[in-house]
C-alpha positions in Angstrom: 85.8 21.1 88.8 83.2 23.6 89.8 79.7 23.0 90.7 77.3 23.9 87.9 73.4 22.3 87.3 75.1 19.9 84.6 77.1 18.3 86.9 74.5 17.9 89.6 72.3 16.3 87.6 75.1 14.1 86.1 76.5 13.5 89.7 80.0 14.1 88.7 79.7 16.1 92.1 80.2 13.7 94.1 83.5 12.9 92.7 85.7 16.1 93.9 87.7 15.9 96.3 85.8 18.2 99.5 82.6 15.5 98.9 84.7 12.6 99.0 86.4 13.8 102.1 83.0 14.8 104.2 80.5 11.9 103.2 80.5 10.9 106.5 79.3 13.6 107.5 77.0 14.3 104.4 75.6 10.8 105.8 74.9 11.9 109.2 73.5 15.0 108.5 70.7 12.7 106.0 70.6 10.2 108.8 69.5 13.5 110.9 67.3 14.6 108.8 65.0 11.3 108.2 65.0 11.0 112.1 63.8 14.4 112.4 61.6 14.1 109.7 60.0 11.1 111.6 59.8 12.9 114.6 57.8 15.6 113.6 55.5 13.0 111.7 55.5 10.9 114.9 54.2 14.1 117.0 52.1 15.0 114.4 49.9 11.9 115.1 50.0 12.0 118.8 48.5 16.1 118.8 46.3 14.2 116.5 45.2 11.1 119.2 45.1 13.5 121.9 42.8 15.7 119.8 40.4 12.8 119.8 40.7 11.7 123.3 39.7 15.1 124.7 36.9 15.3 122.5 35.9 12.2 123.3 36.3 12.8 127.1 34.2 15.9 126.4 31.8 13.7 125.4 32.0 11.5 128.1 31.2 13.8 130.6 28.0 15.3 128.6 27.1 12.0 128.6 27.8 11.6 132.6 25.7 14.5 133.5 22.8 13.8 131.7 22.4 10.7 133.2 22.9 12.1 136.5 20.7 14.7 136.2 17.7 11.7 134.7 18.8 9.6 138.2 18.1 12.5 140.0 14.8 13.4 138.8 13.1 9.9 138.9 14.8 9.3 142.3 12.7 12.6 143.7 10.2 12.1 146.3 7.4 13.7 143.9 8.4 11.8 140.9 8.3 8.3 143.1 4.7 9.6 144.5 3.3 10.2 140.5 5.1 6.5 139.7 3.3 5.3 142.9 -0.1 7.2 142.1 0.0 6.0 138.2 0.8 2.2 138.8 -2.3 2.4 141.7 0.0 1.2 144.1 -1.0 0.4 148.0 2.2 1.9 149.5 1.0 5.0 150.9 3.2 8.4 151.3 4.5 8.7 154.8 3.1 12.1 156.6 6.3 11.9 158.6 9.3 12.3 158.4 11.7 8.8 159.4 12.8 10.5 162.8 9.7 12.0 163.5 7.3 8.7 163.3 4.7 8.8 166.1 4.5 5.4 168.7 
């Protein structure tokens, strides 16, 4: 019997004798292929994760450095003096510096 469309789509194929004789293989080599199938599906979504955690870590760290750059700024001696100045505040500047305090 030879191998024509009209038999394939019948499936009288599967009948001869060199099918018969390898469908243990023809069954592996399936098996194989849905397992690499899934494989390559299953990679597919973890590029995909990883995708989103670095951009999320990206953002992460924008966020990071723009609130240490705001600590910073109000943590500055001349931004504590305007805070001090603004709320009318009886805690006076110190002319000195801590090691240098006259007795």
């Amino acid at each position: 019997m030879k191998i024509d469309l009209q038999n394939i789509l019948s499936g009288n194929f599967l009948a001869q004798g060199w099918i018969k004789k390898q469908y243990k293989l023809l069954l592996l080599i399936a098996v194989l292929v849905i397992i690499y199938i899934i494989a390559g599906y299953h990679a597919q979504m973890q590029h995909h994760r990883l995708t989103e955690l670095k951009k999320e870590l990206e953002d992460a760290r924008f966020t990071q450095l723009t609130m240490r750059t705001q600590v910073l700024n109000q943590t500055r001696q001349s931004h504590i003096a305007e805070q001090l100045q603004e709320r009318n505040s009886h805690v006076k500047e110190s002319k000195y510096p801590i090691t240098c305090i006259p007795r």
